[in-house]
PATOR-483286 format. One line per field, with one value per residue (C-alpha): residue in one letter; x, z, y. Coordinates in pm, whole numbers, plus 32768, in hexadecimal, padded with zeros to 4 digits. Example, Ala and Ser with C-alpha at 12.3 -4.5 7.8 and 13.67 -1.06 7.14 Angstrom:
BEGIN
aa: a;s
u: 84CE;8557
w: 830C;82CA
v: 7E3E;7F96
//
This chain:
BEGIN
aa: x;x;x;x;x;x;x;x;x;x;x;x;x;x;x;x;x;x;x;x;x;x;x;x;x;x;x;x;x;x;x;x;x;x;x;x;x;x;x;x;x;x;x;x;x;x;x;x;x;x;x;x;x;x;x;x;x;x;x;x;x;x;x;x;x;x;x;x;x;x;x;x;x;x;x;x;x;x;x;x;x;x;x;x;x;x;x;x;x;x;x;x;x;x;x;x;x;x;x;x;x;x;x;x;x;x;x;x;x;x;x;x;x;x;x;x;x;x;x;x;x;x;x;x;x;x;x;x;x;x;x;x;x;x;x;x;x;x;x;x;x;x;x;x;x;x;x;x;x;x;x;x;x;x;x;x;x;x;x;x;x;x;x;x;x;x;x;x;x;x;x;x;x;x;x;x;x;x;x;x;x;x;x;x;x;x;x;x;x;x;x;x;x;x;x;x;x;x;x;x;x;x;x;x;x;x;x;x;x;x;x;x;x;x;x;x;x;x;x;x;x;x;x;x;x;x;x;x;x;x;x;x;x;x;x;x;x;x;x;x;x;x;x;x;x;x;x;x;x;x;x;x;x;x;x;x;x;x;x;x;x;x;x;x;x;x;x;x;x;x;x;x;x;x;x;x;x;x;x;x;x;x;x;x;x;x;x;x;x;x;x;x;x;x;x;x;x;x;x;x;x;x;x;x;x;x;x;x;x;x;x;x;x;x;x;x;x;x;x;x;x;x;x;x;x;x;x;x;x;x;x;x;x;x;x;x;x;x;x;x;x;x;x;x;x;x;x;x;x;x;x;x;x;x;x;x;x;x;x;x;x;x;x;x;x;x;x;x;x;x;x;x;x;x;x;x;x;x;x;x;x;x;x;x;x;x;x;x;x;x;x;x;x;x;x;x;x;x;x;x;x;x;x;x;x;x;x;x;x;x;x;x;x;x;x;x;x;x;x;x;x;x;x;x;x;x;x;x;x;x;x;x;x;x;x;x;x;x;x;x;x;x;x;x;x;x;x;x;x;x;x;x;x;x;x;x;x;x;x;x;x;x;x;x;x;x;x;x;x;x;x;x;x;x;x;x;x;x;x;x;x;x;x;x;x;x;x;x;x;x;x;x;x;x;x;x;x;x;x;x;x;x;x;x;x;x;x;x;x;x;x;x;x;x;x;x;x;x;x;x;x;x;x;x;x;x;x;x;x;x;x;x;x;x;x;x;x;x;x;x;x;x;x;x;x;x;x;x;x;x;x;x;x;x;x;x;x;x;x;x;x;x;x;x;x;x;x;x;x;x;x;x;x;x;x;x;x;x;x;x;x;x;x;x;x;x;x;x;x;x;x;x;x;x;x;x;x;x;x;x;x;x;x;x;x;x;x;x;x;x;x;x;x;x;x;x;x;x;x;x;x;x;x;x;x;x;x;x;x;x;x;x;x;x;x;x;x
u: 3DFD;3D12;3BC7;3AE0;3B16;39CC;393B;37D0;36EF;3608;35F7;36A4;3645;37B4;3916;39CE;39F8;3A07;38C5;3801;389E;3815;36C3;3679;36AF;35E1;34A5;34FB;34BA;3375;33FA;335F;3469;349E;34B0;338C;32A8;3337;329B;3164;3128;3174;3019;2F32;3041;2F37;2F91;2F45;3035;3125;30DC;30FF;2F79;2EFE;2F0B;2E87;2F13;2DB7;2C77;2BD0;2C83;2D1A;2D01;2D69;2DAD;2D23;2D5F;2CAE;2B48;2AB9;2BAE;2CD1;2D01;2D10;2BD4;2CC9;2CF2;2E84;2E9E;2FA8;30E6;30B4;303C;3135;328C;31E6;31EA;333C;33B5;3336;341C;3533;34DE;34B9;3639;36B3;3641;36ED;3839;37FD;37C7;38F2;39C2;3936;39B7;3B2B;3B1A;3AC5;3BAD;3CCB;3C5F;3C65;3D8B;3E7E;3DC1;3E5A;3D1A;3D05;3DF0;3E55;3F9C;3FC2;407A;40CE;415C;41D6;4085;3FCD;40E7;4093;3F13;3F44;4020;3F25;3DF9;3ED0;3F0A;4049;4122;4239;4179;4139;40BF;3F9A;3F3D;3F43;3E78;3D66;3D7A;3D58;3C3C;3B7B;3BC3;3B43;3A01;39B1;39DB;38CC;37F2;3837;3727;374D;37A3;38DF;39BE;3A2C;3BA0;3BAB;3B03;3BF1;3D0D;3CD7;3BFE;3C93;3CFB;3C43;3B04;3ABE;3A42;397D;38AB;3860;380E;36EA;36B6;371A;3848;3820;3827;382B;37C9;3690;3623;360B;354A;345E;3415;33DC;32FF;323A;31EF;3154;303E;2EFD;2EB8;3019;3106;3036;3136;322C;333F;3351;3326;344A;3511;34E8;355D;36A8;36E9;36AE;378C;38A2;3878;38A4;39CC;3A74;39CF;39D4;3A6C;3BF7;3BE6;3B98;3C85;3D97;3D44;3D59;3E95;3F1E;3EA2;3F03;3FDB;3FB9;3FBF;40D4;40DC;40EE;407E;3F4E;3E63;3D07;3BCA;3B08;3C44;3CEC;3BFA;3C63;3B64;3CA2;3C9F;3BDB;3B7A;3AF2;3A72;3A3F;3948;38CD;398F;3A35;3B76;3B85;3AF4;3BC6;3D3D;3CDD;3CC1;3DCC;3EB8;3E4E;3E17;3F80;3FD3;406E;3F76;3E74;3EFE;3F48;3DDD;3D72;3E45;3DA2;3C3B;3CE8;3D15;3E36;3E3D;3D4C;3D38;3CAF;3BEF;3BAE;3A69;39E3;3A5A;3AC9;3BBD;3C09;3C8F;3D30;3DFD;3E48;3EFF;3F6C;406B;3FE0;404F;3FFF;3EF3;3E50;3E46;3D7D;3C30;3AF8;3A53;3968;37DB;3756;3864;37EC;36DA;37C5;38C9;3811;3793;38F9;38B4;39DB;397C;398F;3958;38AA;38E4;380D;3822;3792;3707;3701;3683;3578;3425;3400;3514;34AE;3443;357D;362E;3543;356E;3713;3748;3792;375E;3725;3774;3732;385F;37CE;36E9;35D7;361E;34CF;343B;3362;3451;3532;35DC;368A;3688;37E0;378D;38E1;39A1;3B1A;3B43;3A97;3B0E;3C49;3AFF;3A39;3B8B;3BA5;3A2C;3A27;3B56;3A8D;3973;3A48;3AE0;39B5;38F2;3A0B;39E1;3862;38EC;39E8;3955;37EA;3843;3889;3993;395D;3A9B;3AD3;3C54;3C74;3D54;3DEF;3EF0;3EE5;3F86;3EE0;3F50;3F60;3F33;3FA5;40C5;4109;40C6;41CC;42B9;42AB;42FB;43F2;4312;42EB;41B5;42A2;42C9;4149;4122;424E;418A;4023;40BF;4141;403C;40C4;3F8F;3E87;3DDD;3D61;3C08;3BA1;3AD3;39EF;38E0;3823;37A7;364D;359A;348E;357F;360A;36BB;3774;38A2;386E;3867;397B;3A76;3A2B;3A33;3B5E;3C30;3B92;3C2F;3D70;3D80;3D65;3EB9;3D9D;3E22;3D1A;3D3E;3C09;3B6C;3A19;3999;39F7;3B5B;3B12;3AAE;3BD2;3CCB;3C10;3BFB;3D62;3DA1;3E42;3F64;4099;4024;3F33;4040;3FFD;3EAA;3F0D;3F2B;40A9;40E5;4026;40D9;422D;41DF;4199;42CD;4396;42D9;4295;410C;3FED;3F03;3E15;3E8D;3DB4;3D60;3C88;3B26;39F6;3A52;3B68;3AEB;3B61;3CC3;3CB5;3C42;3D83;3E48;3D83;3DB6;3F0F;3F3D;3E24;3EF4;4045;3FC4;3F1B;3DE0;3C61;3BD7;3B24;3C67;3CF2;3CE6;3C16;3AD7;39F6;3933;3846;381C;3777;3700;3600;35B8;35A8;36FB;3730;3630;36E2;3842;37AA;3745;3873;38E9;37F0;3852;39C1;39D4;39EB;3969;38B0;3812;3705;36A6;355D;34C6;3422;32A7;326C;320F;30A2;3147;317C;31F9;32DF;338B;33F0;3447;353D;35D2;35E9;3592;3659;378F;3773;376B;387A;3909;38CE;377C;36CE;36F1;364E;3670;366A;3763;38CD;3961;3882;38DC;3A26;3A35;3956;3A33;3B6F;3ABA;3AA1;3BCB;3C99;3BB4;3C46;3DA2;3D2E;3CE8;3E29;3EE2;3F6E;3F6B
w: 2D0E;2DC0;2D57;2C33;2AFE;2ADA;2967;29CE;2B02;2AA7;2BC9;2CB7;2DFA;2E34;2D8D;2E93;2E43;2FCF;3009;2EEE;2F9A;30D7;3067;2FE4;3144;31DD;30DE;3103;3294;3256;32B9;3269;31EE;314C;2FEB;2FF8;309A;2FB4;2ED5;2F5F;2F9E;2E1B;2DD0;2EC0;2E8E;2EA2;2D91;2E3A;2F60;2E24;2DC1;2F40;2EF5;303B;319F;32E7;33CD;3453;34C9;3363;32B1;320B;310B;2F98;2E5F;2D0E;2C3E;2B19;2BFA;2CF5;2DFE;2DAC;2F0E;3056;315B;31BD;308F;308A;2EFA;2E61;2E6C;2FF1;304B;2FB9;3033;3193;3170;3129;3212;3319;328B;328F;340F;349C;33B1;347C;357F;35A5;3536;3662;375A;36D3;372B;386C;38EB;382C;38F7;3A4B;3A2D;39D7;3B05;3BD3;3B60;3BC7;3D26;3D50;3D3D;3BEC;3B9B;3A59;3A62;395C;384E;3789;382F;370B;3664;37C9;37D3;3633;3681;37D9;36FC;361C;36D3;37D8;38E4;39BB;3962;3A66;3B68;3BE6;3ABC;3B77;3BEA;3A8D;3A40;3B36;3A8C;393D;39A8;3A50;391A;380E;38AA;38EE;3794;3734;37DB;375A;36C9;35DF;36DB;370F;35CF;35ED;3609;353A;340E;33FD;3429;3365;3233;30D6;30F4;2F9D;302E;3139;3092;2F9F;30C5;3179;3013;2FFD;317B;31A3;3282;3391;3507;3606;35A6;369B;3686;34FB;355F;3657;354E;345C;34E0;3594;3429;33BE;348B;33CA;335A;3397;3265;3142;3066;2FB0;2F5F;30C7;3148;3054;30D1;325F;31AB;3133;325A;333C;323C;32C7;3413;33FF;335B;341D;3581;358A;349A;348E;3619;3658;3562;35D5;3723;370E;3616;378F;3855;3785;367B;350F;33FA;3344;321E;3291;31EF;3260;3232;31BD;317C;3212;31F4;3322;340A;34A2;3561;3636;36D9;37BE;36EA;377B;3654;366C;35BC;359F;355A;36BD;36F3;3898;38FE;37EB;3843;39C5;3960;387A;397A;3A8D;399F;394D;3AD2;3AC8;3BF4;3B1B;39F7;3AFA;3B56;3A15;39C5;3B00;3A8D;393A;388C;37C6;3858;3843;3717;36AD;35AD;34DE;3444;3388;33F0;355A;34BA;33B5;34BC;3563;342E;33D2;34F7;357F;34CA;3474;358A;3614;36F2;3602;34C0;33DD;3325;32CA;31D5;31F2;3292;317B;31CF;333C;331C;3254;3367;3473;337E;33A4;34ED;3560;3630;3798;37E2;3737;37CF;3746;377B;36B6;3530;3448;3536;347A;3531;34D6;3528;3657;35BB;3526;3695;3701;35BF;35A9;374C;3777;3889;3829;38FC;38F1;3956;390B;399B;3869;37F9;3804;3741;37A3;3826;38F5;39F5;3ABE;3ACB;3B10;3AD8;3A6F;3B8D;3B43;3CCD;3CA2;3B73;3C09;3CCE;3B98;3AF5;3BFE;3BDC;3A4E;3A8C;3B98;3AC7;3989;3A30;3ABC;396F;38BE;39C0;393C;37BC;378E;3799;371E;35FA;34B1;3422;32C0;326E;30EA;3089;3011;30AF;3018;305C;3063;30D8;31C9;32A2;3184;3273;31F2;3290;31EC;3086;30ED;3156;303F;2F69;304A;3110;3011;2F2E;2E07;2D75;2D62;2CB6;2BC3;2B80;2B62;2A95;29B5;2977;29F4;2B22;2A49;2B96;2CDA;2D5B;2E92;2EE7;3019;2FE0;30BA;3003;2F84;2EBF;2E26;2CEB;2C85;2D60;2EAC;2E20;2CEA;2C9D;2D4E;2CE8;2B85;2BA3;2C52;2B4D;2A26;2AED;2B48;29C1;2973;2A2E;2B54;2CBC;2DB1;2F11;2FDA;312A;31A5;315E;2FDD;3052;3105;2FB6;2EEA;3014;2FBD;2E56;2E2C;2DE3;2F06;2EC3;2DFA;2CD6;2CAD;2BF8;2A8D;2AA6;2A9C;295F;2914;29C3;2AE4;2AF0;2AC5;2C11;2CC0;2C8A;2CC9;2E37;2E34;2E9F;2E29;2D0E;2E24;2F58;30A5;3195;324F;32D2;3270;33A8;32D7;31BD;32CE;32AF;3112;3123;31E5;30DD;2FB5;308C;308D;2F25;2EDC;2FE0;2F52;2E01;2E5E;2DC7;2E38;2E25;2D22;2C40;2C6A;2B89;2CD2;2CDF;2DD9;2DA9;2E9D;2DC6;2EBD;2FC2;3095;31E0;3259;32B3;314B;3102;31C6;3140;2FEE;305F;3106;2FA9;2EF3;2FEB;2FBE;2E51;2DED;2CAE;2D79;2CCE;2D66;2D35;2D4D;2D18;2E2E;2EB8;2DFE;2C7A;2CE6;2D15;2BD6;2C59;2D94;2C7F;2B89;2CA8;2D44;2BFE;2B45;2BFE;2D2F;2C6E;2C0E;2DA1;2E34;2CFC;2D68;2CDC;2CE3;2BCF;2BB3;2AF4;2B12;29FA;2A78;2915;28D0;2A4C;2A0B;28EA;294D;2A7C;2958;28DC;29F4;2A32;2906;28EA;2A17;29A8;2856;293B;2A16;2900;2913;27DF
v: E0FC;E012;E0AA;E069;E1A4;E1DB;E227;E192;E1BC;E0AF;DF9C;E078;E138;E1A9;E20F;E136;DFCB;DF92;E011;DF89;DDE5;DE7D;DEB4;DD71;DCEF;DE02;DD94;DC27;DC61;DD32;DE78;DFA1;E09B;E1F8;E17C;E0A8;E1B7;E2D3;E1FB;E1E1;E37C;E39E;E30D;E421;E578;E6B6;E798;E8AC;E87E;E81A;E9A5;EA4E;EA95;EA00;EA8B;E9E0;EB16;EB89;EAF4;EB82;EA81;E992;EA76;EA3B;EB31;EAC2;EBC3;EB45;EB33;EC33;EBD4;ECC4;ED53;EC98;ECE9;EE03;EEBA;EE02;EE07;ECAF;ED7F;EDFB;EC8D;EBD3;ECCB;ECA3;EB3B;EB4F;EC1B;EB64;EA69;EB3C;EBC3;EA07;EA23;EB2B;EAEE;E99B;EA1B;EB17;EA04;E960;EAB0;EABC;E94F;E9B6;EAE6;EA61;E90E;EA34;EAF9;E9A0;E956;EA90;EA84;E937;E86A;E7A4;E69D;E760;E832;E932;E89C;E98E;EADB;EB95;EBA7;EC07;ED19;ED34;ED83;EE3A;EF55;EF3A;EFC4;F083;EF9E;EFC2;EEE7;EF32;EE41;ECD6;EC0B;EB69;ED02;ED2F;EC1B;EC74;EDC8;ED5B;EC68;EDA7;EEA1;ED93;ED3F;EE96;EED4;EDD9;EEDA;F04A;F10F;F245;F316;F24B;F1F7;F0AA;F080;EF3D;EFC7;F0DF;F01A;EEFE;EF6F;EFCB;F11D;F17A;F0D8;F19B;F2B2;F231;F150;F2B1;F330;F229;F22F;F0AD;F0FB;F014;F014;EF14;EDA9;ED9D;EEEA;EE8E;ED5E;EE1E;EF15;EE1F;ED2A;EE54;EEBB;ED73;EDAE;EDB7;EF27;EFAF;EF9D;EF5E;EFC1;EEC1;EFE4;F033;EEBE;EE7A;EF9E;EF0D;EDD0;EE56;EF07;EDE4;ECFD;EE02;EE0E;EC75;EC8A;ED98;ED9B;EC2D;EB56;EC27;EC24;EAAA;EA22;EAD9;EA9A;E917;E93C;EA17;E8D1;E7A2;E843;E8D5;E7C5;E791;E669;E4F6;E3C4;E338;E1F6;E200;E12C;E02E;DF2F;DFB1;DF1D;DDBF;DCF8;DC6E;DDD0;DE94;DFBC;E119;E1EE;E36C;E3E4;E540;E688;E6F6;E664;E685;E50E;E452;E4E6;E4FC;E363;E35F;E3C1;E2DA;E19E;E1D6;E15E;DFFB;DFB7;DFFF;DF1E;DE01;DDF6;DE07;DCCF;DC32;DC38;DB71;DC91;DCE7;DE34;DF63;E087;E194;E1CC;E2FD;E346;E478;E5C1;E58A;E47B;E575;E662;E535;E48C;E634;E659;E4DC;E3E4;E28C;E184;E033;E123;E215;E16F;E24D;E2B4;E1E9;E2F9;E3E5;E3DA;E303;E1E8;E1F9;E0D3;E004;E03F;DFAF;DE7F;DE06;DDAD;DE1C;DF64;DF56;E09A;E19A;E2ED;E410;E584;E6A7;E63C;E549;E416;E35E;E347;E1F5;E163;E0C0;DF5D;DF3B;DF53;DE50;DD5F;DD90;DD9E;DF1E;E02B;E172;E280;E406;E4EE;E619;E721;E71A;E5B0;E4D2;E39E;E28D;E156;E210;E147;E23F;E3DE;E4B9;E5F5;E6AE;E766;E7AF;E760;E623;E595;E4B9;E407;E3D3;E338;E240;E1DE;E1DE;E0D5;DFE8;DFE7;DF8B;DE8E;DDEF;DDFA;DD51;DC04;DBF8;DC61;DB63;DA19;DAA7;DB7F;DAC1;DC2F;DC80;DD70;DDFF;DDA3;DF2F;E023;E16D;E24D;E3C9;E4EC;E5C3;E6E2;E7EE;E943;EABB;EA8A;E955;E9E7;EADE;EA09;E956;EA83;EB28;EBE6;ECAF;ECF9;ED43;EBEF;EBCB;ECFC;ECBC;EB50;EBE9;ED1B;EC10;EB2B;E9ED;EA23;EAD4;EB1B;EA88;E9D5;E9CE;E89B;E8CB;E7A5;E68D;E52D;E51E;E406;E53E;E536;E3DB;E2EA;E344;E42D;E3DB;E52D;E5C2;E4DB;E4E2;E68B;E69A;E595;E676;E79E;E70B;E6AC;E811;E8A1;E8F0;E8CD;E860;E872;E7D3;E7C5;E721;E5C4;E605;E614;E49C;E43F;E48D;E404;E2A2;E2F3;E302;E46D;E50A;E435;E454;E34D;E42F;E4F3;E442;E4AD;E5F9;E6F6;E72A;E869;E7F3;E6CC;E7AA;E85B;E733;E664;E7A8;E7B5;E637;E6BB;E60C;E6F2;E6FA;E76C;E6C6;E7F2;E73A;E779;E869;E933;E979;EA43;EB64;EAD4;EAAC;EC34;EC86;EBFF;ECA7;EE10;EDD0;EDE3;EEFB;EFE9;EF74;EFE4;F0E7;F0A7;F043;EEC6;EEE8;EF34;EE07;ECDE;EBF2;EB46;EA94;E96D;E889;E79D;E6A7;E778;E6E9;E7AB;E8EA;E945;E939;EA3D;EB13;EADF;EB42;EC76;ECC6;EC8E;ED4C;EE7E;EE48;EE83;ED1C;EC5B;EB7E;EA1C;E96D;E806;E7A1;E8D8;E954;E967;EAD8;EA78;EAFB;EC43;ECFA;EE3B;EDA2;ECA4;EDB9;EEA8;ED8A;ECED;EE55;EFA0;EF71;EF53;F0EE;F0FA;EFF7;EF72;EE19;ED5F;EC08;EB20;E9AA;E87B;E710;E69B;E699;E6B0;E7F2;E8B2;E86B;E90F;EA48;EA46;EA40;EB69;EC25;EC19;EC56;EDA1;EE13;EDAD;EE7B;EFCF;EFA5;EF99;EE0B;ED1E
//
């Protein structure tokens, strides 16, 4: 392995060797960057913001809630457990909301694309067919029809209220769940009726109360997964194909400054393959040669190039990953980017003096995207996107004839391989398509159970991924298979675990299984949008055994997560009967009676619950715990 085993943090800002030779550049020019400035906000934190006990909602505040003075209640009457479960479930609703927008553009580019007006075929017909039978589509019809079809039904379904079951939820939730959510009245409809209900209760002097904030919370956390997350996966597995494992190349040592390099960054995937497939032209190569270039790539970076390097091999085109958002500053230090293309989250707002210090253009190819330094705006339209292809590749051509002779590059020597393209499908296939072999493993005890690692990259506790890579090797250790999406999954990719060396790290049963499968211990599922997909798999085995999440020997853990799509996987998680481990603890500790109903109480109601902790060797073993008790009550050694 290429990367520094970490025993110490002291002196560093990062697990990856690459990015801690990147930032001594980036301080040697002056630049301000994200570890410098974390830094910095460390010395002025408010400790009651820390707590959730401060609100700015209404024109009576900023209030605060000291509840060892006379300020116990906000100007409203909001008491700290109300006031800090709205705070986060406004959180939850900005989440959920972007995971909606996100199923929105998958569901229009797939409507675009059976009328014959996107340059996107569908890929994959079998699992269009697979998902048309599945909601009650025809399936005896023209496969663009019944791609138009599918694209209507799915983004209706982002919109049913109560009076209108949603078909998603019923097909695609645990059979043993579904119950117990209309038991507690969390059974969820539509993804933006959730959201309008949510953030309509936020108001000042609506829902003052934390159990029923927390209950709109759980519901919405469903409604993500189900009405948004399921549907826009599978849709761009229909359009561009469903994973399946490949080699890949990762870290900031794929970049050559000989190159003209276009980087997508962001999490939708339409801008970067409409590109990908025109930068594979040989006229395109040709003129890339022209400008005295060795040709023109593309560049993955967080979770649109996650989606890319799931689903396309490595070539002399696409050559890989960089990392995840916390490499992105470091990226464009190389001064090798010619383009950066942006769309939906993750783009730093401050990124704009390091375009104009390394020589690159950024560009927004989204409908939301915005930061200062913007060159150029193409708002995403699946009819347009062939146009904005052919201007993201002038542009990068162009800025490479100022780059090349201006631009001293500064690239780290560090690649890694990994697998990626691990899919449900692809579990199955490995095992036969059947769920049988799994069981007979798991039953066992050669895979004690499995973790489910849904998890940005945050500096709030210890260095970037510091944290998740030390968890997940502790885990791995313990005859624990991991399977990962989000930025945390970019970090083990670079950290050398998603590939098969990563084998010897892995406890002797673990590492059994493996070599029998020749698959990793932790299996590379891609993005956080794909905490839907890692649910599809867990279903799978609760209905082939006939028994409800919370039975099963599986955790959660975030144990980097950062933003607010994260809050709301972890209540999907919460609401889905999941052990679900949070790392850094979240902004509630003010909040007596909302931190004992989420890390105890709920678990009489869902049978999934919060639990924190910072050390990796102690979660790991809670997280052994956990699930050996559960191995203990089905009646496994």
């Amino acid at each position: 392995m290429s990367e520094t085993i970490l025993e110490k943090t002291e002196g560093r800002v990062s697990y990856h060797d690459s990015v801690e030779e990147m930032l001594k550049r980036i301080r040697q020019d002056g630049m301000s960057n994200v570890f410098d400035r974390y830094a910095s906000q460390e010395k002025i934190r408010c400790k009651f913001c820390l707590e959730g006990l401060s609100c700015q909602l209404c024109s009576q505040g900023p209030c605060r809630i000291n509840l060892k003075g006379e300020q116990q209640k906000g100007v409203c009457g909001i008491g700290p457990d109300g006031m800090a479960m709205r705070n986060m479930l406004l959180r939850n609703i900005m989440g959920a909301g972007t995971y909606s927008h996100h199923a929105y553009e998958a569901f229009r580019t797939l409507r675009a694309t059976g009328k014959g007006k996107s340059p996107f075929k569908i890929k994959d017909t079998e699992k269009l067919k697979w998902m048309c039978g599945k909601v009650g589509i025809n399936t005896n019809q023209d496969i663009n029809k019944m791609a138009v079809e599918l694209a209507d039904f799915l983004e209706a379904e982002m919109g049913k209220d109560v009076d209108e079951p949603s078909v998603m939820v019923d097909v695609f939730a645990p059979r043993k769940r579904k119950q117990v959510w209309k038991d507690i009245g969390i059974y969820p409809s539509g993804v933006v009726h959730e959201e309008q209900n949510a953030v309509s209760s936020c108001l000042t002097n609506v829902d003052g109360d934390y159990v029923s904030l927390a209950k709109k919370a759980l519901s919405l956390g469903l409604a993500t997964i189900y009405t948004a997350q399921i549907g826009l996966e599978m849709t761009q597995d229909i359009l561009f194909g469903t994973p399946a494992p490949h080699e890949v190349n990762v870290d900031l040592g794929i970049m050559d400054p000989d190159y003209i390099n276009i980087v997508f960054n962001g999490h939708q995937p339409w801008p970067g393959v409409a590109t990908l497939q025109k930068a594979k032209a040989p006229e395109v190569q040709e003129r890339a040669k022209a400008a005295g270039a060795k040709g023109l790539r593309i560049v993955g970076s967080i979770e649109t190039g996650q989606e890319l390097l799931q689903r396309f091999p490595i070539d002399n085109v696409f050559v890989g990953l960089m990392g995840n958002w916390l490499t992105i500053e470091p990226l464009l230090a190389t001064g090798t980017v010619d383009v950066m293309a942006m769309e939906e989250n993750c783009s730093p707002p401050d990124i704009d003096q390091y375009a104009e210090k390394y020589q690159a253009t950024l560009v927004g190819v989204s409908t939301i995207i915005g930061l200062p330094g913007l060159s150029h705006m193409f708002p995403y339209d699946p009819e347009k996107v062939n146009e904005t292809a052919d201007k993201l590749i002038d542009l990068a051509i162009e800025n490479f004839k100022k780059r090349k002779n201006k631009i001293v590059p500064k690239v780290p020597k560090i690649t890694q391989k990994a697998i990626a393209g691990f899919s449900t499908e692809a579990v199955l296939g490995a095992l036969g398509n059947k769920l049988d072999p799994l069981v007979d493993v798991i039953a066992a005890g050669k895979i004690k159970g499995i973790v489910a690692l849904a998890n940005c990259s945050t500096l709030r506790n210890g260095p970037q991924d510091w944290n998740t890579v030390n968890l997940v090797k502790q885990l791995i250790k313990k005859d624990i298979l991991v399977v990962a999406g989000g930025c945390g999954n970019h970090a083990l990719e670079v950290a050398g675990l998603c590939n098969l060396d990563a084998v010897n790290m892995a406890g002797a049963g673990l590492k059994e299984v493996c070599n029998m499968l020749k698959i990793p211990p932790v299996l590379s599922f891609g993005t956080c949008t794909d905490t839907g997909r890692i649910s599809m798999l867990v279903t799978e085995l609760a209905n082939h055994l006939d028994v409800d999440i919370s039975d099963l020997p599986i955790a959660v853990t975030a144990p980097e997560w950062m933003e607010q799509k994260a809050t709301i996987d972890g209540m999907f998680a919460v609401a889905y009967g999941a052990y679900t481990h949070l790392s850094p603890t979240p902004f509630i500790t003010g909040a007596s009676k909302l931190v004992k109903l989420l890390t105890e109480d709920v678990e009489k109601l869902t049978g999934g619950k919060v639990a924190l902790g910072d050390n990796p060797v102690e979660v790991a073993n809670n997280i052994e715990s956990h699930i050996l008790s559960k191995r203990k009550a089905m009646g496994l050694s």
